[in-house]
VOLUM-468160 format. One record per residue (C-alpha): x, y, z negated. Coordinates in steps of 0.02 Angstrom, whole numbers, always signed. Each point is the difference from the previous one (the first is absolute). Last residue first. Layout:
[node [X,Y,Z]]
...
END
This chain:
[node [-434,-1106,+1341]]
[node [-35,-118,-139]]
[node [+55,-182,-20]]
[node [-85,-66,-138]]
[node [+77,-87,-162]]
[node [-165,+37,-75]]
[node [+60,+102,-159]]
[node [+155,+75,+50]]
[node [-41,+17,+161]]
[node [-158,+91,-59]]
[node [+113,+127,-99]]
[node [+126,+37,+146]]
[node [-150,+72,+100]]
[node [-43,+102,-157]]
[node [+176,+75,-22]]
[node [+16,+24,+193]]
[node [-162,+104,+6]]
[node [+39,+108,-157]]
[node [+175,+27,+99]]
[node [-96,+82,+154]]
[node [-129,+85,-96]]
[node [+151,+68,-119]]
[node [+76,+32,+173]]
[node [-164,+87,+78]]
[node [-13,+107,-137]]
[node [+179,+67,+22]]
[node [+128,-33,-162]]
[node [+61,+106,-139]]
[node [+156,-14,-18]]
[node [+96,-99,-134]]
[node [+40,+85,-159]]
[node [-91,-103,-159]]
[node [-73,+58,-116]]
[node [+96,-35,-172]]
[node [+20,-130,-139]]
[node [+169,-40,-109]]
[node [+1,-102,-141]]
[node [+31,-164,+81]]
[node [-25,+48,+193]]
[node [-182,+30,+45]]
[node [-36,+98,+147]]
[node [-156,+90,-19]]
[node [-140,+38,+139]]
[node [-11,+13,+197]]
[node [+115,-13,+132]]
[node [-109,-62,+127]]
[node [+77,-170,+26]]
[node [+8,-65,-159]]
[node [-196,+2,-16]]
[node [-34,-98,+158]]
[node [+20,-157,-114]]
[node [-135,+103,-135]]
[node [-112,+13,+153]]
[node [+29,-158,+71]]
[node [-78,-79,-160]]
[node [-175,+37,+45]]
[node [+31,-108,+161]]
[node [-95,-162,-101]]
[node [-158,+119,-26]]
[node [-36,-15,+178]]
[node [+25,+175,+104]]
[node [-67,+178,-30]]
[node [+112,+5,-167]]
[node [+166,-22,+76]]
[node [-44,+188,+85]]
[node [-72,+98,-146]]
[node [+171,-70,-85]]
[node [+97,+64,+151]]
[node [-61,+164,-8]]
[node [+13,+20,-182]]
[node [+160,-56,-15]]
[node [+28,+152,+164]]
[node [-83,+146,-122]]
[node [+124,-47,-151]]
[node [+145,+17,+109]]
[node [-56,+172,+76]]
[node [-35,+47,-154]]
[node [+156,-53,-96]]
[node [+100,+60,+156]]
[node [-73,+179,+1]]
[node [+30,+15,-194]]
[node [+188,-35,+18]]
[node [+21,+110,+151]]
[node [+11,+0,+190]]
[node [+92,+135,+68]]
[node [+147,-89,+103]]
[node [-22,-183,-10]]
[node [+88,-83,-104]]
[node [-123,-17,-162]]
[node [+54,+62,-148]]
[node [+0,-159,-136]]
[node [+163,-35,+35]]
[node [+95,+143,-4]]
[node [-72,+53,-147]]
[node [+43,-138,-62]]
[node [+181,+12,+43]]
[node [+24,+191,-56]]
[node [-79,-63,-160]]
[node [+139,-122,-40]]
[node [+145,+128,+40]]
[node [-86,+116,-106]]
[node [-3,-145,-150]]
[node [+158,-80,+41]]
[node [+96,+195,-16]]
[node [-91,+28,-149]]
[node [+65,-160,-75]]
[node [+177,-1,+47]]
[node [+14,+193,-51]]
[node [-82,-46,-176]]
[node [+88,-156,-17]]
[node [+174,+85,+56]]
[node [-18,+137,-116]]
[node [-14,-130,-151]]
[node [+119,-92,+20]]
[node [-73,-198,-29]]
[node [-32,-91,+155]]
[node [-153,+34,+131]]
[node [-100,-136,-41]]
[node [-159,-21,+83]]
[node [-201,+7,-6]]
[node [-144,+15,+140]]
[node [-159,+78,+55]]
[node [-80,+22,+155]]
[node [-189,+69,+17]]
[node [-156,+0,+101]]
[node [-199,+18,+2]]
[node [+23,+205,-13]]
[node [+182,+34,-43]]
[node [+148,-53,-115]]
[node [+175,-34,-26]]
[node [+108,-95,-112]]
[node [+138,+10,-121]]
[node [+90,-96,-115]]
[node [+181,+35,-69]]
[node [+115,-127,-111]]
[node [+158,+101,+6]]
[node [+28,-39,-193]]
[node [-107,-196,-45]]
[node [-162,+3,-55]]
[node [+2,-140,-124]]
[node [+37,+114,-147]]
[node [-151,+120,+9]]
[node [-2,+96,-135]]
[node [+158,+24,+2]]
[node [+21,+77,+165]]
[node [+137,-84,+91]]
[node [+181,+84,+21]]
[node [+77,+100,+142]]
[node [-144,+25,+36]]
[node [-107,+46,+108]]
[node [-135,-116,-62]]
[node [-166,-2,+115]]
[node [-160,+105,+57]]
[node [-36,+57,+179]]
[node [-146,+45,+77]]
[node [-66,+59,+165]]
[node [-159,+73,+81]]
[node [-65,-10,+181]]
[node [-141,+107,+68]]
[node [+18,+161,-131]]
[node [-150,+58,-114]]
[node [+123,+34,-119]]
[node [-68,-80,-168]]
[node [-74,-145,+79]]
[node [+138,-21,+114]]
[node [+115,+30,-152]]
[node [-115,-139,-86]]
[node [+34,-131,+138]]
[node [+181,+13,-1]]
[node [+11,-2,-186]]
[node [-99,-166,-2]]
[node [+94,-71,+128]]
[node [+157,+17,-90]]
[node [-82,-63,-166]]
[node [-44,-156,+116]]
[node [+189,-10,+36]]
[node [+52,-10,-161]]
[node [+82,+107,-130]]
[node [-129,+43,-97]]
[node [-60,-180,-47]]
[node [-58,-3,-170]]
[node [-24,+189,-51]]
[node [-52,+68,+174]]
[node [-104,-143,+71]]
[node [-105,-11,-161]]
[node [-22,+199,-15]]
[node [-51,-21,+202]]
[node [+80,+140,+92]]
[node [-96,+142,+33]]
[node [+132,+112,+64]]
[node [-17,+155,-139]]
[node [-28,-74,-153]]
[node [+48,-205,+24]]
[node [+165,+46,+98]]
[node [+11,+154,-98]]
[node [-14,-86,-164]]
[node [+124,-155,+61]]
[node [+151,+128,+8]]
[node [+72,+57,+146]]
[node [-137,+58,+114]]
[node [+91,+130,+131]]
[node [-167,+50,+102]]
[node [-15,+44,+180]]
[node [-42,+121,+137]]
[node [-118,+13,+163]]
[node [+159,-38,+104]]
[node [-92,+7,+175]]
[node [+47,+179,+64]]
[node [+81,+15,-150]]
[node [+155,-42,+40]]
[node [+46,+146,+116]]
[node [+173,-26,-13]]
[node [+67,-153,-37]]
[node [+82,-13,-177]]
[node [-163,-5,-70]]
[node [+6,-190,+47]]
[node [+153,-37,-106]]
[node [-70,+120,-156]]
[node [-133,-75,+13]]
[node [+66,-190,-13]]
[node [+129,+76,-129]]
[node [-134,+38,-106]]
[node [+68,-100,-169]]
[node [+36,-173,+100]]
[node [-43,-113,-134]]
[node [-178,+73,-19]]
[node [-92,+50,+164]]
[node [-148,+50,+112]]
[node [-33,+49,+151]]
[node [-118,+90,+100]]
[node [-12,-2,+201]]
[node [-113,+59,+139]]
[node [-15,-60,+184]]
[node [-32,+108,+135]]
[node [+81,-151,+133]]
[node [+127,+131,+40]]
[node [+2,+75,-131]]
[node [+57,-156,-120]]
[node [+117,-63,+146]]
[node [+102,+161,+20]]
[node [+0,+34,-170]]
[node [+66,-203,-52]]
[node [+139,+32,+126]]
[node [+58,+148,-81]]
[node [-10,-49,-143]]
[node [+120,-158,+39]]
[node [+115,+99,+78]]
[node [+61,+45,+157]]
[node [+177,+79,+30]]
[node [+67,-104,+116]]
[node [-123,-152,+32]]
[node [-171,-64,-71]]
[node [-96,-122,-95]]
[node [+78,-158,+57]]
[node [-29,-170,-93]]
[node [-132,-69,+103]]
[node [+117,+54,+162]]
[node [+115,-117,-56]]
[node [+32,-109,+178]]
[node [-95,+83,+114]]
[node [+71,+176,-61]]
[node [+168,-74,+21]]
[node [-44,-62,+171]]
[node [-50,+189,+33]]
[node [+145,+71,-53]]
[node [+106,-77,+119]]
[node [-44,+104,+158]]
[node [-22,+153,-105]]
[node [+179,-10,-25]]
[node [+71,-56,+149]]
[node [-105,+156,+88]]
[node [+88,+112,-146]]
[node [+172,-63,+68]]
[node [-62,+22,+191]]
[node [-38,+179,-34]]
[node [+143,+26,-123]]
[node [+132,-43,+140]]
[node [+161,+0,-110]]
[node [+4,-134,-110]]
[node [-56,-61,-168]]
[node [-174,-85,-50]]
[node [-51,-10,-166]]
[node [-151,-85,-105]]
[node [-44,+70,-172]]
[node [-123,-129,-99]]
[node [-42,+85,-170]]
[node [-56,-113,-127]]
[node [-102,+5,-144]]
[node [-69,-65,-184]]
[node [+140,+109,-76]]
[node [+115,+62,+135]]
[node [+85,-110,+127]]
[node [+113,+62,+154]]
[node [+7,-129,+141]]
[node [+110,+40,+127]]
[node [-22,-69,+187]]
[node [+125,+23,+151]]
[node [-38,+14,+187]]
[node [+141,-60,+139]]
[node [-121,-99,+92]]
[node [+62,-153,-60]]
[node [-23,+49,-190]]
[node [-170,+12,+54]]
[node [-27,-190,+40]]
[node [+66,-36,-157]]
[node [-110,+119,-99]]
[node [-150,-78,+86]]
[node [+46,-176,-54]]
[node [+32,+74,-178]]
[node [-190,+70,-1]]
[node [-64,-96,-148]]
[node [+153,-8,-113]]
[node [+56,+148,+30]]
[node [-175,+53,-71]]
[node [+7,-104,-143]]
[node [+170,+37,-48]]
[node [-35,+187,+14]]
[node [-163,-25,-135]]
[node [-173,+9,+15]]
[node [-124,+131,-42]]
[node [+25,+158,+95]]
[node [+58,+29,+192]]
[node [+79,+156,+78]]
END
């Protein structure tokens, strides 16, 4: 099961794979849905042990190959998957939306036992609400209320409101024509974003023009979205959360700051070189900022790479061979 690209672009980008299945005696269908596709692979014959061996056995490449768009198999779904991850990690969520009338709720309500991180949401479709209930800026919400910063500025006031660890919000045009006071928002035109403590994503597109298919499209990108950053800001090892990485992050910069400092001012900077390597801080990319995922690393590696950094410094600057 994969969400937000097309069947073109995946046949596309695992054709050589499909070839070397076809060999095998496997066939591919693709079955598209609004803003998804199903991938159903099948093997015929008569020795279902060695058939479903074939299978798993070719799976995996696949997985290698789009596993970035892959939220589940059979009958997953994208609730589902979001439940699993939200408990697991005992994160909360609130959201908040316009264009898509509840249907974000309603999608993740479909999953029993929701509200085990669900803390709840508001539908804010008119510009009172937004400003009223969500906090969003009277400027923001009369001049710009379809943009990606009013996004973020729902998604931050359900947090507020809710209490809950991430928060989302989504305003746009469903369509199927533009809202007349704003005629340079184009129908389908959606923004959303996402937000937490000392992170967020946010982002706009066009969805097309029928109505049902912008709000399905658009809910579906948004989940889909969140999945993926969740995904990347949980660390990967097995019971390590969000918080415990930001500390234990935060409590190695130090380490290696008290470090450069003991030596000659001129090795200051090895501290902010070394700073890459301990996975520490924001990653910024345009309009998007959030901690970043890599592990956290041993003391005696950041000691080890703080070392290196600061060696590779005084090359730099007295073109010295250092050992």
């Amino acid at each position: 099961l994969t969400q937000g690209v097309g069947d073109s672009f995946i046949a596309d980008k695992i054709s050589l794979w499909e070839d070397d299945i076809r060999e095998t005696g496997l066939s591919l269908a693709y079955l598209p849905s609004p803003g998804r596709v199903k991938l159903r692979l099948t093997a015929t014959g008569a020795d279902a042990t060695r058939l479903n061996d074939l299978l798993d056995e070719k799976e995996k490449p696949l997985l290698d190959l789009i596993g970035d768009i892959v939220y589940g198999r059979d009958r997953d779904t994208l609730a589902g998957s979001l439940q699993t991850l939200f408990t697991a990690q005992g994160l909360s969520l609130g959201v908040a939306e316009s264009c898509t009338g509840g249907r974000i709720l309603h999608e993740l309500t479909t999953a029993a036992g929701a509200s085990l991180y669900l803390r709840g949401g508001v539908v804010a479709y008119n510009k009172e609400m937004k400003i009223n209930i969500l906090g969003v800026p009277e400027a923001l919400a009369s001049h710009d209320i379809y943009s990606e910063d009013c996004a973020l500025a729902m998604a931050r006031g359900i947090r507020q409101i809710t209490g809950a660890t991430l928060g989302v919000g989504i305003t746009g045009v469903a369509g199927p024509g533009p809202d007349p006071a704003y005629p340079g928002i184009a129908a389908g035109h959606v923004a959303m974003a996402i937000a937490a403590d000392g992170w967020h994503w946010s982002a706009a597109a066009q969805f097309g023009r029928e109505r049902k298919r912008v709000m399905e499209m658009a809910c579906n990108t948004l989940l889909f979205q969140l999945r993926r950053e969740i995904l990347a800001l949980v660390p990967l090892r097995r019971g390590r959360s969000l918080k415990w990485l930001a500390v234990q992050s935060c409590r190695q910069l130090a380490m290696v700051r008290l470090l450069a400092s003991s030596f000659r001012p001129m090795l200051l900077g090895a501290a902010e070189t070394a700073h890459g390597f301990v996975g520490y801080g924001a990653e910024v990319l345009g309009r998007r900022q959030r901690l970043k995922s890599a592990l956290p690393m041993t003391r005696m590696t950041t000691l080890r790479l703080c070392l290196q950094a600061m060696l590779g410094l005084v090359r730099g600057r007295r073109g010295q061979n250092c050992t």
